[in-house]
C-alpha positions in Angstrom: -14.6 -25.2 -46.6 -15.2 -28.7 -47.3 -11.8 -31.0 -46.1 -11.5 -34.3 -48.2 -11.4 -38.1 -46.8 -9.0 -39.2 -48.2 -7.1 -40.9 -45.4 -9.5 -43.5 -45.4 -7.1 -46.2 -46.7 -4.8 -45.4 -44.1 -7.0 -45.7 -41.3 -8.5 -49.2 -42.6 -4.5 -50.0 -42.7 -4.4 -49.5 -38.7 -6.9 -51.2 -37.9 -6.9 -53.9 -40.5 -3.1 -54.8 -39.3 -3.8 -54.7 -35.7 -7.0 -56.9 -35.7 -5.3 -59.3 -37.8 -1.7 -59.8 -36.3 -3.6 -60.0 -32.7 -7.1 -62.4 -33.4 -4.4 -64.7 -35.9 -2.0 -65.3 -32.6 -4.7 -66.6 -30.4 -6.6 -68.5 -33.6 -2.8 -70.6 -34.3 -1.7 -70.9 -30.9 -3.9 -73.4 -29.9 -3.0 -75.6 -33.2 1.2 -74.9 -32.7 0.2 -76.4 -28.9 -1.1 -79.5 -29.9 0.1 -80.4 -33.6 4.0 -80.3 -33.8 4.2 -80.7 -37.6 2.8 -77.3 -38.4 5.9 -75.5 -37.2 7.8 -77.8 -34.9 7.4 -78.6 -31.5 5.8 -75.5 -28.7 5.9 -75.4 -25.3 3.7 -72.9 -23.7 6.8 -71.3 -22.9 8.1 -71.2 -26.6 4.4 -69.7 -27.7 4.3 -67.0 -25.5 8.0 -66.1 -26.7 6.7 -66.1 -30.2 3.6 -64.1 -29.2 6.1 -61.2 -27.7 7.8 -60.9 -31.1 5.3 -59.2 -32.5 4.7 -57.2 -29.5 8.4 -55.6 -29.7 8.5 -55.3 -33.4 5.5 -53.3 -33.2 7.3 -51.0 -30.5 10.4 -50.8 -32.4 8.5 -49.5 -35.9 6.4 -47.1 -34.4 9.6 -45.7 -33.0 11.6 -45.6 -35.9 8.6 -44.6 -38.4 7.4 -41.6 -35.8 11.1 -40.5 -36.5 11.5 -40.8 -40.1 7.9 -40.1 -41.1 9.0 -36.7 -39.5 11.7 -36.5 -42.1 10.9 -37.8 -44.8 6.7 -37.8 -44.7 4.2 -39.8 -43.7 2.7 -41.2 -47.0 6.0 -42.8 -48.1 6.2 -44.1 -44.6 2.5 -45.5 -44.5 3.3 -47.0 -47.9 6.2 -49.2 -46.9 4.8 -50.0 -44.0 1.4 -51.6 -45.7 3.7 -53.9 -48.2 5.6 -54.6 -45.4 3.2 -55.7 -43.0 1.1 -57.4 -46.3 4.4 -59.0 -47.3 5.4 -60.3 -43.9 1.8 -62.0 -43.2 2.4 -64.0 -46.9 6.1 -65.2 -45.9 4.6 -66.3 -42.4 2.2 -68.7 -44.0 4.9 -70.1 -46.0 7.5 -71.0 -42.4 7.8 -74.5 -41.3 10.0 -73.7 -38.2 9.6 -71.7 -34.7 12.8 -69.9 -35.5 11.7 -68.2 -38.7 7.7 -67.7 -37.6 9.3 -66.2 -35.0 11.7 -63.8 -37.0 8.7 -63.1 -39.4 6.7 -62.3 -36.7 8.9 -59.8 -35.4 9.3 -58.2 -38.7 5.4 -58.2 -39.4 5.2 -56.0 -36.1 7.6 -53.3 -38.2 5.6 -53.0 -41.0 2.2 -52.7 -37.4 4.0 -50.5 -35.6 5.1 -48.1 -38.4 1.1 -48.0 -39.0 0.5 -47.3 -36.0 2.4 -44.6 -35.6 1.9 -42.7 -38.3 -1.7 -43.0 -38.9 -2.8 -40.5 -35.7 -0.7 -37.7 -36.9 -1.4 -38.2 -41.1 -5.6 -38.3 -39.5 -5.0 -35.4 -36.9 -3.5 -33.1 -40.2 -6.3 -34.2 -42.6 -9.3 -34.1 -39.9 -11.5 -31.4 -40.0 -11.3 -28.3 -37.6 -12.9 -29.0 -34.4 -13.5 -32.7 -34.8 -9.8 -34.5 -34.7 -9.7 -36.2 -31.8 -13.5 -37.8 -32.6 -11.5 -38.7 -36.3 -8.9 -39.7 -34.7 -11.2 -41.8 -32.1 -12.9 -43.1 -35.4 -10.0 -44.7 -36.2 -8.4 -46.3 -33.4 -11.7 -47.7 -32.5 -11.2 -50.0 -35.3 -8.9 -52.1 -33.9 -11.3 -53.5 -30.6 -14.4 -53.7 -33.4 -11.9 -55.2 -36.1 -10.3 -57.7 -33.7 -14.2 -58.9 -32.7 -15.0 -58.9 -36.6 -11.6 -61.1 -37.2 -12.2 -63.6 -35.1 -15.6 -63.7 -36.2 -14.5 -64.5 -39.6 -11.5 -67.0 -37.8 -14.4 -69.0 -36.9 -16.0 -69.9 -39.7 -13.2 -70.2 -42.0 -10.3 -71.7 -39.7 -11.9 -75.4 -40.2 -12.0 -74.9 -43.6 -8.5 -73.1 -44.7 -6.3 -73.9 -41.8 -4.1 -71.3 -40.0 -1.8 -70.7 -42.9 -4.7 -70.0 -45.1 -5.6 -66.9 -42.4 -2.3 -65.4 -42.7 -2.4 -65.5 -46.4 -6.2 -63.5 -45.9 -4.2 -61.2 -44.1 -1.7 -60.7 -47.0 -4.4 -59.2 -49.2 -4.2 -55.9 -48.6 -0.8 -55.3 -50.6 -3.5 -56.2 -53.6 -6.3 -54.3 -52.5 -5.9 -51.4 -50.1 -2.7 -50.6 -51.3 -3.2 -49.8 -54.6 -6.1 -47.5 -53.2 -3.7 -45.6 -50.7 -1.5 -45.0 -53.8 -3.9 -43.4 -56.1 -5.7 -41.9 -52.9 -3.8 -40.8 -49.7 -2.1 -37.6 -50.1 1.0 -36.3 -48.1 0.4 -33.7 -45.2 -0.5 -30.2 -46.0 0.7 -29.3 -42.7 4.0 -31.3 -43.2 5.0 -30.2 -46.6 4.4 -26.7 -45.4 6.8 -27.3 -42.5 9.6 -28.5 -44.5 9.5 -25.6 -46.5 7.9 -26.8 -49.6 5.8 -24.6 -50.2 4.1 -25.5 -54.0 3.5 -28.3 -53.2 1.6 -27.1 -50.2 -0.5 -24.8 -51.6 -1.2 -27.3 -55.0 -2.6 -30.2 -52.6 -4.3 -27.1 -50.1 -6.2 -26.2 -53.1 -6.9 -29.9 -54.2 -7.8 -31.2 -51.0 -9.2 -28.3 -49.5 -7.1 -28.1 -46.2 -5.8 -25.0 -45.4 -2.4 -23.4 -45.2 -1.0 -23.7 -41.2 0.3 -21.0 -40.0 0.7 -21.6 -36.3 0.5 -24.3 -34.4 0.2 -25.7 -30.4 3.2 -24.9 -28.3 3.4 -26.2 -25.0 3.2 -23.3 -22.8 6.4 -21.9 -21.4 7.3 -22.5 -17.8 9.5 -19.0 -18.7 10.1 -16.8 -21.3 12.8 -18.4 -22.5 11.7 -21.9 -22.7 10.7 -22.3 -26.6 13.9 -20.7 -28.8 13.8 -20.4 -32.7 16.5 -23.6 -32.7 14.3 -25.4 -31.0 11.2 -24.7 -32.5 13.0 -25.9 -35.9 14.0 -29.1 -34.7 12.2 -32.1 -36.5 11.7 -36.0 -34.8 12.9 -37.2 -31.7 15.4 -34.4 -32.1 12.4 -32.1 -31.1 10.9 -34.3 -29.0 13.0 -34.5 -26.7 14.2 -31.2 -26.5 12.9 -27.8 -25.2 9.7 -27.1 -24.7 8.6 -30.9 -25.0 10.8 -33.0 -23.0 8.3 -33.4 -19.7 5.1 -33.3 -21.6 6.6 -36.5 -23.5 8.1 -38.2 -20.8 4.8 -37.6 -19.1 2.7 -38.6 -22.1 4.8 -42.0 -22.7 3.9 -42.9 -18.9 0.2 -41.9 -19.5 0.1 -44.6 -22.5 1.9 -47.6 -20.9 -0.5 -46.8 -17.6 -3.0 -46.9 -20.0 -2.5 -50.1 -22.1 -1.3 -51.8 -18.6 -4.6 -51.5 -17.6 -5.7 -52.1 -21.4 -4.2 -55.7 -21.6 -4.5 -56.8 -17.6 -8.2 -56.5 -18.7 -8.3 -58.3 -21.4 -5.7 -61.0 -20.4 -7.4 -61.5 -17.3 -11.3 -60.5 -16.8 -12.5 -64.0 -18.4 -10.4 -65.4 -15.4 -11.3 -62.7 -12.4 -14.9 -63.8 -13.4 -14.5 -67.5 -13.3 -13.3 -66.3 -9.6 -16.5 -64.7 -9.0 -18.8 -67.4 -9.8 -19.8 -66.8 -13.2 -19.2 -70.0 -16.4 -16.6 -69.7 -18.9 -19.5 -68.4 -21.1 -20.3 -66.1 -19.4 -16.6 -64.9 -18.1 -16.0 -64.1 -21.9 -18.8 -62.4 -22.6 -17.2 -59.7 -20.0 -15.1 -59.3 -22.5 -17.2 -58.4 -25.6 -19.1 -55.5 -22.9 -15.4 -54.2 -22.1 -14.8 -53.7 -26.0 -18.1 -52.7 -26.8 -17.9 -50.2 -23.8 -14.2 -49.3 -24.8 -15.7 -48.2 -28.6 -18.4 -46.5 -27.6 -16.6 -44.5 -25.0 -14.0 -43.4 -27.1 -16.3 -41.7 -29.8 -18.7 -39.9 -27.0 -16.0 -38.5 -24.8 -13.8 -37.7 -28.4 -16.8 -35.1 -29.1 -16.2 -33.8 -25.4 -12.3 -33.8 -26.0 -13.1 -31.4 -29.3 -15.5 -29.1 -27.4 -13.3 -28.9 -24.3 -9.8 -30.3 -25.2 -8.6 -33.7 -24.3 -6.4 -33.2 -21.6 -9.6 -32.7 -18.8 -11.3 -36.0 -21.0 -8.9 -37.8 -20.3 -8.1 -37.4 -17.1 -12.0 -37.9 -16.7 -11.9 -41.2 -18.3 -9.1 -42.5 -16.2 -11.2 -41.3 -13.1 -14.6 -43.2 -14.4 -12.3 -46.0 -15.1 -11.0 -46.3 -11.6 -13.9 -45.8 -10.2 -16.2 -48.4 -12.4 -13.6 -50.7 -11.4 -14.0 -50.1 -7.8 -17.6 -50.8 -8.7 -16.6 -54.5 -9.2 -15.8 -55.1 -5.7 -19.9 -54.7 -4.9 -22.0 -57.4 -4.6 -24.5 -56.1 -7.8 -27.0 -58.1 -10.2 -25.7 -59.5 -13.2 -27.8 -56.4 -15.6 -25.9 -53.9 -13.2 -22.3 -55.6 -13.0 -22.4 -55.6 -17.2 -23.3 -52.1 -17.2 -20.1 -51.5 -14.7 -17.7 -53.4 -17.3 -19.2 -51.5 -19.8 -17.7 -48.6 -18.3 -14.9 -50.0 -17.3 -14.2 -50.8 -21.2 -14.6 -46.6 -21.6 -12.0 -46.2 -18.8 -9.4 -48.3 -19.8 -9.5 -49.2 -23.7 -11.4 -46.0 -24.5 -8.9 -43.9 -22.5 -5.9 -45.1 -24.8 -7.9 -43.9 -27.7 -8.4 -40.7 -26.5 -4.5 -40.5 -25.2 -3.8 -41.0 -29.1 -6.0 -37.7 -29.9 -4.6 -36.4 -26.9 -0.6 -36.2 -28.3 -1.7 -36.1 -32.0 -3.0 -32.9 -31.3 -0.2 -31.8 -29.2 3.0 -31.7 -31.0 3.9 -29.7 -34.0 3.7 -30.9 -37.4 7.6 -31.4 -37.7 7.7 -33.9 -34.2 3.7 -35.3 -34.3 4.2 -38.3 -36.0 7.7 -38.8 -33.2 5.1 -37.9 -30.5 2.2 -40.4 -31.8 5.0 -43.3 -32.1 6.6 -42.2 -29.1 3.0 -43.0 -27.2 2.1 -45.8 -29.5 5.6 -47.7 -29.0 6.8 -46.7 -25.4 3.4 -47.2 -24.4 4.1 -51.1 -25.6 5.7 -51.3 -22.4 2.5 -51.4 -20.8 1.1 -54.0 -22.9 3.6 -56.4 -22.2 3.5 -55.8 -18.6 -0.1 -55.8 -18.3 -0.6 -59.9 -18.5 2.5 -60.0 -16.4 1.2 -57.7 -13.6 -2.5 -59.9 -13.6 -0.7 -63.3 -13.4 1.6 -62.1 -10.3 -1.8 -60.7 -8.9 -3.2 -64.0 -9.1 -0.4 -66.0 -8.2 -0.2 -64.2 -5.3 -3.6 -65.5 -4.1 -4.6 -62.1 -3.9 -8.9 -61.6 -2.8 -10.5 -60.5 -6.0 -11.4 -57.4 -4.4 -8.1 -56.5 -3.8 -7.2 -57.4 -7.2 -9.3 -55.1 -9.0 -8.1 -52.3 -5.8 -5.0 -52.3 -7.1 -6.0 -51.8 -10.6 -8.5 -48.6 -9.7 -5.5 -47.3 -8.1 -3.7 -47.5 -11.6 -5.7 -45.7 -13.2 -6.3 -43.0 -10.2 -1.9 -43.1 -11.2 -3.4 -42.3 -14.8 -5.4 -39.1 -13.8 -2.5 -37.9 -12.1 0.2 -38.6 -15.1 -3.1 -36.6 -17.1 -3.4 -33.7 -15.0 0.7 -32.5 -14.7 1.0 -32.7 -18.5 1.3 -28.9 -19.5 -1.1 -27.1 -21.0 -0.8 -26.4 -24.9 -1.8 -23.0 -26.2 -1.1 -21.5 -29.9 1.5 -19.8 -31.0 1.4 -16.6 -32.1 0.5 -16.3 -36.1 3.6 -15.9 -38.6 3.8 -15.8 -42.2 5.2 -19.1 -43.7 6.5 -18.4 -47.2 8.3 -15.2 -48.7 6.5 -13.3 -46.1 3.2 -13.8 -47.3 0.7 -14.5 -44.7 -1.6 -17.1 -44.7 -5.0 -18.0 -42.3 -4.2 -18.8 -38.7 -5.5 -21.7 -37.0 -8.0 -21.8 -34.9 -8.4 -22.9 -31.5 -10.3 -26.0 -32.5 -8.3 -27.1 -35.7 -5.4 -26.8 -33.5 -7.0 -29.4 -30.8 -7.1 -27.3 -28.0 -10.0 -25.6 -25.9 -12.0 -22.8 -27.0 -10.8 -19.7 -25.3 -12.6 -18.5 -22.4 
């Protein structure tokens, strides 16, 4: 069976959003600071309200897309989103006040947060069996590579264009990917066959060449009883947060923000923790390019892992290696050896989020995955904003640096535990999905789980 590629545009829509709305932010902010004509007059105060616009438009449009992609599909979701976001980068280059950058801003993060959301679970139905959470990983990995390849490209033509000729850059996708996700990017097998829609199911199977589902992951009941044919049926949040997923979410939700607190402490703060420990501001930030590098490279080895074994022991792995790598930091260790424990720090932290995406993309059903994925994505946004909060009061309180990065090992030790009480998934059993007529099961790997033993 060859499965096609043809989510491509949606997973350069990800990461092309992402990397844009967060390297733009730190490119302007600088020039907002200083130059009160562009936009009025900011106070550091008044930037970093702006800068948390974004932040909780992006968690209120994964939540709402996870939801309504459910219903109504991911493609025509995915679709919006990318004129949205497209749209709302052109309209921010246009503003002359902090009041409406700032309402544009939130309504960019809409159009980011729908992507989000609803890429993980359009990639986890389209990826091929056995390798979804390395497709998945693919994918997400974009956004630390992308945001380094932005600002690249930030840097040489800032001077040149100005700030509002970078948000019009990051308009261009309504004229160029867009078009190509249209013509391209199919709907969901998977999801067309769970609303009953059977023709059109078997039309793009046969097109595409992704099988028929037949069964899919259940969590596995604490009793007989647990998983009911109501609930089984029931699509979204509705689902979601119903029997037999309520825990695994709840749990799932505080595995993400754990994750990205860790996740944006880091990258808020390390340039700073190393100034602390002796190093230049030159070298403090290139800390920083390790812990992405590290975070990428993490995230596609231990995805091949998560395929062979499942994700939930990965995971919980990673979070481990993360806490201790940062433990590592409290040693006195030459500069080749205290890189290489960044590095892996970058695979604990960063490349632990991208696996928690695989992680709940491959969990759900069809009918409440792309709930599940925004449920992780957008309560998990928690984390990010709390992250720079949590290493500012660290530092404010005068805190050793050692007991700084203590306190964040023990996080992510909090991490492994979260990991480890999430219940195990296991198939259901086969059934025939249309007019009785039974079609090829899944297997063990397309469904994301472990090979049995």
């Amino acid at each position: 069976m060859t499965t096609t590629t043809t989510t491509s545009p949606s997973a350069a829509t990800a990461q092309e959003a992402r990397a844009r709305r967060s390297v733009l932010w730190i490119v302007v902010v600088s020039t907002f600071l200083r130059d009160p004509t562009q936009i009025g007059a900011v106070t550091p105060g008044v930037a970093g309200a702006l800068g948390s616009y974004a932040l909780v438009g992006v968690l209120v449009g994964a939540l709402l897309a996870g939801s309504v992609g459910d219903l109504i599909g991911r493609r025509k979701v995915m679709l919006f989103a990318y004129a949205w976001f497209s749209l709302g980068m052109g309209l921010t280059a246009l503003t002359h006040s902090t009041t409406l950058f700032g309402l544009l801003r939130f309504a960019t993060g809409l159009g980011v947060g729908a992507l989000v959301a609803t890429t993980g679970a359009l990639v986890a139905e389209y990826a091929p069996a056995g390798r979804k959470n390395l497709y998945i990983a693919i994918v997400y990995s974009g956004v630390p590579l992308g945001s380094l390849l932005a600002a690249g490209l930030a840097m040489v033509l800032l001077p040149a264009i100005g700030w509002r000729g970078m948000f019009l850059i990051g308009a261009l996708p309504i004229v160029t990917l867009l078009p190509l996700a249209v013509a391209r990017m199919p709907e969901s097998v998977a999801w067309l066959a769970a609303r009953g829609r059977m023709d059109e199911a078997r039309a793009l199977s046969l097109r595409t060449g992704v099988e028929l589902p037949s069964s899919e992951p259940q969590v596995l009941a604490l009793t007989p009883t647990t998983v009911t044919p109501a609930t089984a049926e029931k699509s979204g949040f509705a689902g979601l947060f119903g029997a037999p997923y309520l825990m695994p979410t709840l749990l799932l939700g505080l595995m993400s923000a754990t994750g990205l607190l860790l996740v944006y402490s880091l990258n808020t703060w390390l340039p700073e923790l190393m100034l602390r420990a002796g190093f230049n501001a030159k070298g403090s930030l290139s800390f920083l390019l390790v812990l992405n590098g590290g975070a990428v490279l993490g995230a596609l080895l231990g995805s091949g892992v998560a395929d062979r074994f499942g994700p939930k022991p990965v995971v919980a792995a990673s979070f481990a290696i993360g806490a201790a790598a940062i433990a590592v930091l409290t040693f006195e260790l030459p500069l080749a050896a205290r890189l290489a424990a960044i590095a892996v720090v970058g695979l604990g932290t960063s490349g632990t989020q991208t696996l928690i995406y695989g992680f709940v993309a491959n969990y759900y059903r069809t009918n409440v995955r792309g709930a599940g994925v925004a449920w992780c994505a957008g309560f998990g946004r928690l984390g990010s904003v709390g992250g720079p909060l949590l290493g500012g009061f660290l530092l404010a309180a005068s805190l050793e640096l050692n007991a700084i990065f203590h306190i964040l090992a023990v996080l992510a030790l909090f991490g492994v535990a979260l990991t480890l009480a999430v219940p195990t998934a296991r198939r259901a059993a086969p059934r025939p999905v249309s007019g009785g007529v039974p079609v090829r099961p899944l297997t063990d790997a397309a469904a994301g789980l472990p090979p049995a033993r």
